[in-house]
LODO-842371 format. One line per field, with one value per residue (C-alpha): x, y, z; residue in one letter; residue number from 1. Coordinates in Angstrom, 2 decimals. Layout:
# LODO-842371
X = c(X/...)
Y = c(Y/...)
Z = c(Z/...)
residu = c(A/...)
num = c(NUM/...)
END
This chain:
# LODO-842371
X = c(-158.08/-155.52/-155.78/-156.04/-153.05/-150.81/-150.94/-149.12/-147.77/-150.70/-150.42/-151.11/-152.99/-154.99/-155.47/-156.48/-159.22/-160.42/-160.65/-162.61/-165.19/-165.40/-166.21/-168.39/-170.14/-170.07/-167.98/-169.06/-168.62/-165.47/-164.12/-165.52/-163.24/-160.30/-160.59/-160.58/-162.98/-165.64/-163.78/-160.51/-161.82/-163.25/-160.03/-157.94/-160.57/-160.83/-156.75/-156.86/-158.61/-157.30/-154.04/-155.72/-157.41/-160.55/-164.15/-163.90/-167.55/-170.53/-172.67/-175.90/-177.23/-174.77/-174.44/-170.93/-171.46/-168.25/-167.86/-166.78/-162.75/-163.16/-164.12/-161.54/-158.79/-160.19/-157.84/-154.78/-155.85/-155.83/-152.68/-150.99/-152.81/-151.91/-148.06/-147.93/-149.66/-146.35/-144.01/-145.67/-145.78/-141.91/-141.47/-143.05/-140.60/-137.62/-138.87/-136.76/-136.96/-139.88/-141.43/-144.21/-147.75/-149.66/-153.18/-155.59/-158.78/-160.94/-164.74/-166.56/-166.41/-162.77/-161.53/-162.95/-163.45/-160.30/-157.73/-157.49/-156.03/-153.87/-152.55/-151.92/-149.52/-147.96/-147.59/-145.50/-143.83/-142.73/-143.64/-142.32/-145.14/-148.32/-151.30/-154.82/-157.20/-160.38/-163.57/-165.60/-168.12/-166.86/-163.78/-160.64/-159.29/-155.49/-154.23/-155.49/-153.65/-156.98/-155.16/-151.68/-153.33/-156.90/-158.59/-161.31/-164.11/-163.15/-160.59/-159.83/-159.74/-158.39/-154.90/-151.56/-152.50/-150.86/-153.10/-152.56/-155.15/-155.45/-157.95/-161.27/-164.62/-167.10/-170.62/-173.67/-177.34/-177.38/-180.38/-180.46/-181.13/-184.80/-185.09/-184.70/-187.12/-189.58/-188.89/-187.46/-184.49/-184.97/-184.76/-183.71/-183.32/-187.07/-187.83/-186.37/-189.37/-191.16/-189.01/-188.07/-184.74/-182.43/-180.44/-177.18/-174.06/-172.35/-171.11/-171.78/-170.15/-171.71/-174.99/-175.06/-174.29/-176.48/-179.39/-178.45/-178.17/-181.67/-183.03/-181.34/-182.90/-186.18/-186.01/-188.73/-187.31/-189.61/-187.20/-188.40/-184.77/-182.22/-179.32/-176.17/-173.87/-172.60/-172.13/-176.18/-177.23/-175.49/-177.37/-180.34/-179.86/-178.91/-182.05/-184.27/-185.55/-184.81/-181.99/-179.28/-176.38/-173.23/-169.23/-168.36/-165.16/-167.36/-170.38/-168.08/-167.00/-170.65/-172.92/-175.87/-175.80/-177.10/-175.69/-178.70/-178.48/-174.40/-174.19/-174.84/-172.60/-174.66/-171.53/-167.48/-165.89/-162.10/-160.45/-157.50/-155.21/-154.73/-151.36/-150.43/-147.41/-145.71/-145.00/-143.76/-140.52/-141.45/-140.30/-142.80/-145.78/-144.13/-143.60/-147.43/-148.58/-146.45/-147.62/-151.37/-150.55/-148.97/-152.44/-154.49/-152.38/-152.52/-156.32/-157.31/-159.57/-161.38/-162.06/-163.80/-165.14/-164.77/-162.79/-159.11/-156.98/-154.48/-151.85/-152.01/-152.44/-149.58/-147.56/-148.88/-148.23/-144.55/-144.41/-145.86/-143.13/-140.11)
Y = c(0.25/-2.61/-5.65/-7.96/-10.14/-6.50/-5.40/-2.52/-2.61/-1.26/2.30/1.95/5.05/3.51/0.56/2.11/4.31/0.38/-0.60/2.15/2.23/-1.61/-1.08/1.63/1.05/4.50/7.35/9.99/7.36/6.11/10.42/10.90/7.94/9.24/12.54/13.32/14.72/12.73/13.93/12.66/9.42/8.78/9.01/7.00/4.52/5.12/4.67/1.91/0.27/1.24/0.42/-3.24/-3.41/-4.43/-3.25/-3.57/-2.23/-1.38/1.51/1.26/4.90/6.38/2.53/0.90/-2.61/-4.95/-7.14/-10.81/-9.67/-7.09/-10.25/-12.00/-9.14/-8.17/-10.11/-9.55/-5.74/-6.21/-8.16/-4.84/-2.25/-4.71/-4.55/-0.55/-0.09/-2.44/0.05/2.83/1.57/0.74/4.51/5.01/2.39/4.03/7.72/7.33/11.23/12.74/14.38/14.10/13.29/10.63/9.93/8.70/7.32/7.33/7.13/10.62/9.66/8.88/10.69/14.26/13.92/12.12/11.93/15.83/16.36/13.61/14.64/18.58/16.84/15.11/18.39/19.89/16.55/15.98/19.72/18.03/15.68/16.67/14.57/14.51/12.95/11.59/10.95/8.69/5.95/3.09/1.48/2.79/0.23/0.21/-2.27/0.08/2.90/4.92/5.85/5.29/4.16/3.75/3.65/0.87/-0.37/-3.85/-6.22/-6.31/-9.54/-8.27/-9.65/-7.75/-5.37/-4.92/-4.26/-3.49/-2.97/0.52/0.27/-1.19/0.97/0.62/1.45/2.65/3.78/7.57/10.40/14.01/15.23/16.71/12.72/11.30/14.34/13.01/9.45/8.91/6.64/2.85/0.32/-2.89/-3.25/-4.24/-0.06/0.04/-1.81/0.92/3.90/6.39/5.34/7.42/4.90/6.19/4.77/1.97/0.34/-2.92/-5.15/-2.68/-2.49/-7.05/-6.73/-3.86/-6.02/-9.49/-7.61/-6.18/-9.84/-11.36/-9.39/-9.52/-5.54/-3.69/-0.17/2.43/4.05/7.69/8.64/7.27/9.32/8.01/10.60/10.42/13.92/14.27/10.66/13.05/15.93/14.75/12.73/16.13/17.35/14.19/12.79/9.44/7.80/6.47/3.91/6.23/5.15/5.77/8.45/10.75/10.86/11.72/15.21/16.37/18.52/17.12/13.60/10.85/7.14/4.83/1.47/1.92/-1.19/-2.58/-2.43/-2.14/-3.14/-3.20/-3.11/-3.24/-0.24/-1.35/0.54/-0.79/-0.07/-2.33/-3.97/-3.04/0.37/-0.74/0.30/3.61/6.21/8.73/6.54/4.03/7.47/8.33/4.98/4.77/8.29/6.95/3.98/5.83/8.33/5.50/3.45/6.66/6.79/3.37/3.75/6.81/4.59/1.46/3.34/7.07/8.12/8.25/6.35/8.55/6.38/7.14/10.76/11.47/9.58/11.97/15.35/13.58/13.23/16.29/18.14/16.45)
Z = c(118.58/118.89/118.09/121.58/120.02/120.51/123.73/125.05/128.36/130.47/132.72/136.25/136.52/133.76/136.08/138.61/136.96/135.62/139.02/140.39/137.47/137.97/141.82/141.31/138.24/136.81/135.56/137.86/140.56/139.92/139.79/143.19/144.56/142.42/143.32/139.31/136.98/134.96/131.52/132.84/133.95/130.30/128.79/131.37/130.39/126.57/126.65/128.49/126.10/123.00/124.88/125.34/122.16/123.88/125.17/128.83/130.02/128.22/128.36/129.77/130.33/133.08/134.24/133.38/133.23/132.80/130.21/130.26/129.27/132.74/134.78/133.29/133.89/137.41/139.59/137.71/138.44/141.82/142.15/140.35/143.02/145.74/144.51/144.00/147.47/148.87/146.86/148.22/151.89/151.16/150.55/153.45/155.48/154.20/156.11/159.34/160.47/163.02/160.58/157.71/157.69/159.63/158.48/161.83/161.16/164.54/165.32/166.99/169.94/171.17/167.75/168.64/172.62/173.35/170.70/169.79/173.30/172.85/169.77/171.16/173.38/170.77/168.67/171.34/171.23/167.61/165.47/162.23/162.30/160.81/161.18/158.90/161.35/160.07/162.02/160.32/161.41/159.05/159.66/157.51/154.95/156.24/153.78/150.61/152.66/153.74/156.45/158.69/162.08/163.22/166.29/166.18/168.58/168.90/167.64/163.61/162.13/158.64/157.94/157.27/160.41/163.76/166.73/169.89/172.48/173.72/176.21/177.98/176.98/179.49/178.77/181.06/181.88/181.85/181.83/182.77/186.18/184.69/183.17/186.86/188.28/185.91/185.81/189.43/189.60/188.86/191.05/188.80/185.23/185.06/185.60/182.09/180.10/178.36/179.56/177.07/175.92/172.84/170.45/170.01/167.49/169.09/166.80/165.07/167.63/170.63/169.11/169.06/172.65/173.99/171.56/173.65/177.46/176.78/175.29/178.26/180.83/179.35/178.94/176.40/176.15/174.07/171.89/170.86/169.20/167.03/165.53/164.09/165.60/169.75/170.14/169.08/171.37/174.39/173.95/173.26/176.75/178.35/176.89/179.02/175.86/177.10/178.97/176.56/177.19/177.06/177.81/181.01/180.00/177.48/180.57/182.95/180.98/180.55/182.99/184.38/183.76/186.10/185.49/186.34/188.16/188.33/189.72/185.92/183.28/179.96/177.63/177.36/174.69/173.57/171.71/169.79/167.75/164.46/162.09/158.78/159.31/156.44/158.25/161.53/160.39/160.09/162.67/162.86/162.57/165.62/167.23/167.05/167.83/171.13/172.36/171.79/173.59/176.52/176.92/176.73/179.41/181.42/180.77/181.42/184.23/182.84/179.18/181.80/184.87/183.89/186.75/185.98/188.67/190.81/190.00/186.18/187.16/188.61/185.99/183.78/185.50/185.78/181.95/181.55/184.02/182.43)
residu = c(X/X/X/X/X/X/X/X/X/X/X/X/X/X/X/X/X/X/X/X/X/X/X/X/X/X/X/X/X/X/X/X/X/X/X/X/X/X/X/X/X/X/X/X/X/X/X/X/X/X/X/X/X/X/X/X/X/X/X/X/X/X/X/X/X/X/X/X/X/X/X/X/X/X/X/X/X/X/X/X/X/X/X/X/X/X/X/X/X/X/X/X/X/X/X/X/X/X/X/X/X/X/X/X/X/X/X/X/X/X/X/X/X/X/X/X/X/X/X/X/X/X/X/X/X/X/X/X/X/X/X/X/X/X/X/X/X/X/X/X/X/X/X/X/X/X/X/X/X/X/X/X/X/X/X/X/X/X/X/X/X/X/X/X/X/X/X/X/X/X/X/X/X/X/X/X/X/X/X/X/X/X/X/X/X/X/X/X/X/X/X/X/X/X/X/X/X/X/X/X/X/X/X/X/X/X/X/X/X/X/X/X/X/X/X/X/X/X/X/X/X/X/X/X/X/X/X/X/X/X/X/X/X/X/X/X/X/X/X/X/X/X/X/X/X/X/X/X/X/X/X/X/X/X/X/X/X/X/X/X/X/X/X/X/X/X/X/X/X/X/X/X/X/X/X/X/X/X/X/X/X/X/X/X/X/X/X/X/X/X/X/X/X/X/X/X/X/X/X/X/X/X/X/X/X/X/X/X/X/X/X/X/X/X/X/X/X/X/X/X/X/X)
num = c(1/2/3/4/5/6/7/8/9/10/11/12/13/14/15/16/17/18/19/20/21/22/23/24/25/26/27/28/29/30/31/32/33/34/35/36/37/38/39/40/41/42/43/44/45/46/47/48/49/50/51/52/53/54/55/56/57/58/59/60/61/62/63/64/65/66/67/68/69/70/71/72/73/74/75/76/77/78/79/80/81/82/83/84/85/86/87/88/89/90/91/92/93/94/95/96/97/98/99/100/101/102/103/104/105/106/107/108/109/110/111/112/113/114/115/116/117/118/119/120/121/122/123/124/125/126/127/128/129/130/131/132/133/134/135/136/137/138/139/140/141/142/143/144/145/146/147/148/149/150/151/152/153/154/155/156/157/158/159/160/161/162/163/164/165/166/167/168/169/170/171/172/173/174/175/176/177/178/179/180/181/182/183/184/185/186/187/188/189/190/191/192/193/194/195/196/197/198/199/200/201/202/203/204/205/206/207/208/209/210/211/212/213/214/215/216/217/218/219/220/221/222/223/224/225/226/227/228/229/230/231/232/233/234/235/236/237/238/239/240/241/242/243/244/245/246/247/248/249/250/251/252/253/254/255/256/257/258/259/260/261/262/263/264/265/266/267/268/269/270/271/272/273/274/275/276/277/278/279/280/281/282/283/284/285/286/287/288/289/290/291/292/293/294/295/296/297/298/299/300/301/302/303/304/305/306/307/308/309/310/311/312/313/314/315/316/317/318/319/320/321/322)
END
């Protein structure tokens, strides 16, 4: 091992692998995030600090626990992956064709019921441009380059992004027809206390708000079903398990679904699309991002009241004709 007066000029990849065992806290850990193998991990690791001349994290079992010289290095770490990320959204800048990959990072609900359509139209649009969506609950990291554009339930207050909002997602009481046969229909909020009710995924933000509507209106649901997934809170409603608050579009494209007191609105929330502005130069992604913006204009009243406006339409049988 060196001697920590020598040190040779460190390896990024080397850097990296120190930053992922140092967030994870173990080999096999770190691999999964790297997409590499245990082994290969180990000897970015064992270079690194040969290269270094130091002991960056001792063994503790499978535990890797930094040492005082990692805590000392950390930030400087970062400061290097923050720099290669800008080179490698400069790379990205410098793409001015139609055509590449676009990574999309959207939630179940608009990513799978809304966005796949979206994108079929944008296929037909731009065929050079391929694009890797990703459904996933948490929101995306855009600035570590997790993905190009993401579609997020309310507004980001990370820095270095652009947002612009897409759309208004209103929220309401639904239950199956065989619910409401068993149930009857309600009356006032009030015939919600004690009512079977399914708790669906939100969101963080939706979940705060659907918690202070029911505390504000004195409302006691009994909640006989949870589930993490919106696809699984719908069909469990269509099943009259319980009611369950659902967004107006996604109700509006199942079978046998009764909104309850539809003079209430149970939530809105903004949907914002979300792009680091270090690629706004780029013209596939701005390509991408416009033709989401466009659907979503042309789908605003289906997002808040789920019932598409004529007006939007027949702007988009025009696009579609042209």
């Amino acid at each position: 091992m060196r001697s920590p007066g020598s040190l040779a000029p460190a390896d990024w990849s080397d850097m990296a692998v120190f930053l992922a065992i140092f967030d994870a806290g173990s080999l096999v850990s770190a691999a999964e995030t790297l997409g590499m193998s245990q082994p290969t991990v180990g000897r970015h690791l064992a270079a690194l600090e040969e290269r270094m001349g130091i002991t960056l994290f001792a063994r503790t079992g499978r535990r890797m626990v930094p040492t005082e010289l990692a805590h000392r290095i950390e930030e400087s770490a970062r400061k290097m992956a923050r720099e290669m990320h800008a080179i490698q959204r400069g790379v990205v800048d410098a793409t001015t064709g139609l055509q590449g990959s676009v990574t999309i990072s959207a939630n179940e609900g608009t990513g799978s019921e809304w966005l796949v359509p979206v994108l079929a139209k944008l296929q037909l649009k731009h065929p050079e441009i391929y694009v890797d969506l990703k459904i996933e609950s948490r929101a995306a990291d855009l600035v570590q380059r997790e993905a190009d554009i993401a579609l997020r339930m309310g507004r980001p207050t990370q820095l270095d992004l652009i947002t612009r909002k897409l759309a208004t997602v209103g929220f309401g009481f639904y239950a199956s027809e065989a619910w409401v046969e068993r149930h009857g229909t309600l009356a006032s909020l009030q015939d919600l206390n004690d009512t079977p009710w399914i708790r669906g995924a939100f969101n963080p933000q939706g979940n705060d708000l659907l918690q202070e509507f029911f505390a504000t209106h004195s409302i006691t649901c009994k909640m006989v079903m949870s589930t993490n997934s919106p696809a699984a809170q719908i069909r469990a409603v269509q099943q009259g398990i319980g009611f369950g608050v659902l967004s107006h579009r996604w109700a509006s494209r199942e079978r046998g679904l009764v909104r309850l007191l539809p003079e209430v609105a149970a939530a809105e929330i903004d949907l914002w699309l979300v792009t680091h502005e270090d690629l706004r130069h780029s013209a596939r992604l701005r390509a991408v991002a416009d033709h989401i913006v466009e659907a979503a204009e042309i789908d605003a009243g289906l997002f808040e009241t789920g019932i598409r406006s004529e007006n939007n339409s027949n702007k988009s049988n025009k696009k579609a004709n042209k």
